[in-house]
N, C-alpha and C positions, 0 to 999 in steps of 0.2 A: 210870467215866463220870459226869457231872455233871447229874443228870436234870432236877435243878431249871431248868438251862440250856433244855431242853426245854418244860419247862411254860413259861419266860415267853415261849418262843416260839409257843406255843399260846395264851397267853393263858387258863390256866388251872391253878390250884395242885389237886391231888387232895386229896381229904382220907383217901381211902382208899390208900395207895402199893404195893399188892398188885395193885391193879388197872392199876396202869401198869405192873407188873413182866409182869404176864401178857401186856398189849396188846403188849409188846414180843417177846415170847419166840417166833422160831418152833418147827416142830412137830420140827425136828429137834435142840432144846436139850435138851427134856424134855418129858413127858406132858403138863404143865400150859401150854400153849400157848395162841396166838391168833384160833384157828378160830373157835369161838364168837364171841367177841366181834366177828371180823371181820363174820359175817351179821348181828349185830346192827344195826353201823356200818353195813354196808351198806345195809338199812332206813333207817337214819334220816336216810342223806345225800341217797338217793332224795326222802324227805320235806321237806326243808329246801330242798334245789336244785329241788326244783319249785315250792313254794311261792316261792322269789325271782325262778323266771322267769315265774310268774302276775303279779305284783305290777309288776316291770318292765317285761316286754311285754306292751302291756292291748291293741295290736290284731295279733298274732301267733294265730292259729289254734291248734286242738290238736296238731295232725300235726308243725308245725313246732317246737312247745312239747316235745314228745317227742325229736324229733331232736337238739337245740341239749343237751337236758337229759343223753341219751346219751353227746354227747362229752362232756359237762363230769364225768360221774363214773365215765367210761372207765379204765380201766387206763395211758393212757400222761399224761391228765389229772394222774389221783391221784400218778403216777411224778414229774411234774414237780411237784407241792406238795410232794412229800419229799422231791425234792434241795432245794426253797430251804430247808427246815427243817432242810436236813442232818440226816437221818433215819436215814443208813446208820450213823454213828456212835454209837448206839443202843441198836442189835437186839443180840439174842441169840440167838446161831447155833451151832448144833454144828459141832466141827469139820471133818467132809468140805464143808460149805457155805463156812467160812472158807476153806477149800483152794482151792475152786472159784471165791470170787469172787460169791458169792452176796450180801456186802450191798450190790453194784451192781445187783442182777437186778431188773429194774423190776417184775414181778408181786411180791415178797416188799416190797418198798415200797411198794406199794399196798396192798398186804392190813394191812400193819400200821398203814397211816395211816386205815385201816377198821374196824380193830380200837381204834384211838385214841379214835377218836369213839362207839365202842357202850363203850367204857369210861366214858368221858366220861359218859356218857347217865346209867350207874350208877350213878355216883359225886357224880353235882349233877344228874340230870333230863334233861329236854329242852329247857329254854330253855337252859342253859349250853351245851349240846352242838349248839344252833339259834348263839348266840351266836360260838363258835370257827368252826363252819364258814363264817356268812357273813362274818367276819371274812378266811379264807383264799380266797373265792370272790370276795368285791366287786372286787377290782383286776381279777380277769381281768374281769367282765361289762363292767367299762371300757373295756376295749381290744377287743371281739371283737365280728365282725360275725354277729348272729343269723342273716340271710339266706346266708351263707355257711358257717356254723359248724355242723360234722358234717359236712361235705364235704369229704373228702381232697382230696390237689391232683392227683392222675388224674383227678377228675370232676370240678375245678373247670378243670381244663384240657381237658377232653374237651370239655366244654359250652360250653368259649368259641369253641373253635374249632371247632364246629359252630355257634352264632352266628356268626360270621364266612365259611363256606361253604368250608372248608375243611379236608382230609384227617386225618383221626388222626395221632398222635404214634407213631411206631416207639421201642421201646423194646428195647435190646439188653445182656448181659452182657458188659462188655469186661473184668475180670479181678476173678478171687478174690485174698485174702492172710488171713494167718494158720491157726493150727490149726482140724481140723476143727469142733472144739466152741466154736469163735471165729473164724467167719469174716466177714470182711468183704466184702461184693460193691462193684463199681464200675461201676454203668449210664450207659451212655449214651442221652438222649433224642432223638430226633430232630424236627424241625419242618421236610419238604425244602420245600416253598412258601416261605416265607420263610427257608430257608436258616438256620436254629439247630439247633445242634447244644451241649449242655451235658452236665455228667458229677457222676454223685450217688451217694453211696455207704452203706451201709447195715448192720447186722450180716445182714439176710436181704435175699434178692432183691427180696420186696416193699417194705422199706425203703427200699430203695437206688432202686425206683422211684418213689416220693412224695418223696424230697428230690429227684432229676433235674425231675421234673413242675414243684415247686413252682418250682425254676430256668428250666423252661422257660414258666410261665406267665407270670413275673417279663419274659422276653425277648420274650416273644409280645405281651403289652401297651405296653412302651417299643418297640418295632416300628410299632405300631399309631399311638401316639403323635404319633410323628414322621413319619409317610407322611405329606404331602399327602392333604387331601380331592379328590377329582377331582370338577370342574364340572361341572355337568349342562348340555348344548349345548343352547342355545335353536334351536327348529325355526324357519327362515326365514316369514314376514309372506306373502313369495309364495305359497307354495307353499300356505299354509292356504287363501290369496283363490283359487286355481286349484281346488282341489279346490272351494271351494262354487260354482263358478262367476261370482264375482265380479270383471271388468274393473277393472284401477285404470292409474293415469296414470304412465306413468315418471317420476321425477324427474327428468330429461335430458330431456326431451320438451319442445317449447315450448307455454307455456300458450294454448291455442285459446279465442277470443271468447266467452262466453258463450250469445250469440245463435246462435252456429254451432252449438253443443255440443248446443244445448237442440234446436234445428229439423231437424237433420240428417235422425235414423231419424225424423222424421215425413213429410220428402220422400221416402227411402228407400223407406215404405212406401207414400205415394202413388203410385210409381211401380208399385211392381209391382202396388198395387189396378188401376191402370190399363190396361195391357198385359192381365191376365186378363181385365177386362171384355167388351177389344177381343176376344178369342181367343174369349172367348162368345157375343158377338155373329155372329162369322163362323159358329160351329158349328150357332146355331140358327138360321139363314136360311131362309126357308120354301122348298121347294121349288117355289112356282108363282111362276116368275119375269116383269112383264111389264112390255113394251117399246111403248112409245107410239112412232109415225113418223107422219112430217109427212102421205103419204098416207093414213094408217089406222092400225091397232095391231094388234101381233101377239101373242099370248097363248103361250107355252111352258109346257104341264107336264108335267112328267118327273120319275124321281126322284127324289129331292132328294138330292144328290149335294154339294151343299155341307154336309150333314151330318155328311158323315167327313173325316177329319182332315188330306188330302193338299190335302181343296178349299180355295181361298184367295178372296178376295175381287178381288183382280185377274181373273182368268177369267170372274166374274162379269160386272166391267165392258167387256171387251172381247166379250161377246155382247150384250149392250145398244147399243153402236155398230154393231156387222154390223147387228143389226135396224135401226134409223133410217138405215141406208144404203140398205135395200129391198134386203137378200141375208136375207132370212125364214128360208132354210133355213140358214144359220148363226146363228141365234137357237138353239139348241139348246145346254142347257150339256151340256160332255161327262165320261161316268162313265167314273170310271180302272177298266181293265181290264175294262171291257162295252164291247157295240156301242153305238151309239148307237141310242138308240129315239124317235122323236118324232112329234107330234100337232100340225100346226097348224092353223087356221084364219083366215082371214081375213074380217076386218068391210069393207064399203067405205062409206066415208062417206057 
């Protein structure tokens, strides 16, 4: 193997080459392996990736600052900077590991790309081992969304589509392949509201459901996309003026004179001032009714019977005629439902 090939990929020449023998070596080569060295790296990638996401996000909180920092020095993180280093080609593995397939196994990639950098550390300090890492880390901080980033695509699909008001994702296993100790799963996700249905596959179950997710959140957005916004129906002009109790004028209606429009309810209500006056007037008639005749006058009091509500003003006037006829005893106004009771006297001129 051609190590030096490795350092210019790092971006760093050792000066000590024991120590890139060891970062390489896993535990199943020989006693002098990469363990140590790996908690070393581990430490210091902690230390460098957070100091880059303080520097770059100045208004990101702690909590988020943690999360973002998490995936980035994750196990399946660190797996993808060792395939593009081509890393596998490398290691030093004992045999049952080469048997097995073990310089694919993304934790032995990671550990030794951990182990790379606490060698590093060793071998030239902390700036140079600050130096490599942020060199392997600036391109992803390019491309990745902090707000999103630590969020598998189960929960970034879960939460969209409860923003949206809309049911969970049914997730099903529709078929295993390969041997037991390599097996592949093939999930199916489902979205029945909007009718998607995608299929994502995995070496474990849970794999196989974060690729389906991330496919199904991919469909659930271009879904979303392309629906028509629906309009919000303006409530009818009428119907506001009805409820406040506001009259207004049909537009069909012919326009009424001014002079009409303005005088109307004031005649309106003359009238009916009028009529009630009259109706009060008859209610409070005095009871001592009296009748002058050409021979003398006749005096009626009784009681007042124009007071309630049956007596009208007509009855009145027709017992004022009988008197000036000289029939005195029909001078008497009469109460509905009593006998009649009456008192006259007579003046003679």
């Amino acid at each position: 193997m051609d190590l030096m090939l490795l350092q210019n990929r790092l971006g760093h020449t050792f000066k000590d080459a024991t120590l890139l023998q060891q970062a390489l070596t896993h535990r199943s080569h020989s006693t002098l392996h990469n363990e140590r060295l790996e908690f070393l790296g581990d430490s210091i990638l902690n230390c460098v990736v957070a100091s880059l996401l303080f520097d770059r996000y100045t208004k990101i909180d702690e909590g988020d600052l943690s999360r973002v920092r998490a995936n980035l020095v994750k196990q399946q993180s660190l797996y993808e900077i060792a395939q593009r280093l081509e890393l596998s080609q490398f290691l030093r593995l004992g045999e049952g590991e080469l048997k097995s397939g073990g310089f694919r196994r993304p934790s032995i990639l990671a550990d030794t790309l951990e182990a790379l950098f606490g060698a590093i550390f060793l071998d030239a300090g902390f700036d140079a081992a600050r130096d490599v890492i942020r060199a392997l880390y600036i391109p992803i901080l390019d491309t990745v969304d902090p707000k999103t980033l630590g969020k598998d695509a189960k929960t970034l699909l879960q939460e969209y589509l409860q923003g949206k008001k809309i049911a969970l994702p049914q997730y099903n296993v529709v078929a295993t392949h390969g041997a037991a100790h390599n097996q592949e799963f093939e999930i199916e996700c489902l979205v029945p509201k909007l009718d998607i249905q995608v299929f994502g596959s995995g070496g474990s179950r849970r794999a196989g459901e974060q690729a389906a997710a991330k496919l199904a959140l991919e469909a659930v957005q271009k879904a979303f996309v392309k629906a028509p916004s629906a309009a919000k129906k303006a409530k009818p002009r009428t119907a506001q003026l009805k409820l406040s109790g506001i009259a207004t004028i049909q537009p069909d209606a012919p326009d009424a004179p001014a002079a009409t429009a303005a005088t109307a309810p004031a005649e309106v209500a003359g009238a009916k001032t009028g009529a009630a006056a009259k109706e009060k007037a008859v209610a409070e008639m005095p009871a001592k009714v009296a009748v002058k005749a050409a021979n003398g006058s006749v005096e009626n009091v009784a009681p007042s019977a124009a007071a309630k509500a049956g007596t009208t003003a007509h009855a009145i006037t027709e017992t004022a005629v009988a008197a000036a006829a000289g029939n005195p005893a029909a001078a008497t106004v009469p109460t509905p439902n009593a006998a009649p009771h009456t008192t006259s006297k007579s003046k003679t001129a």
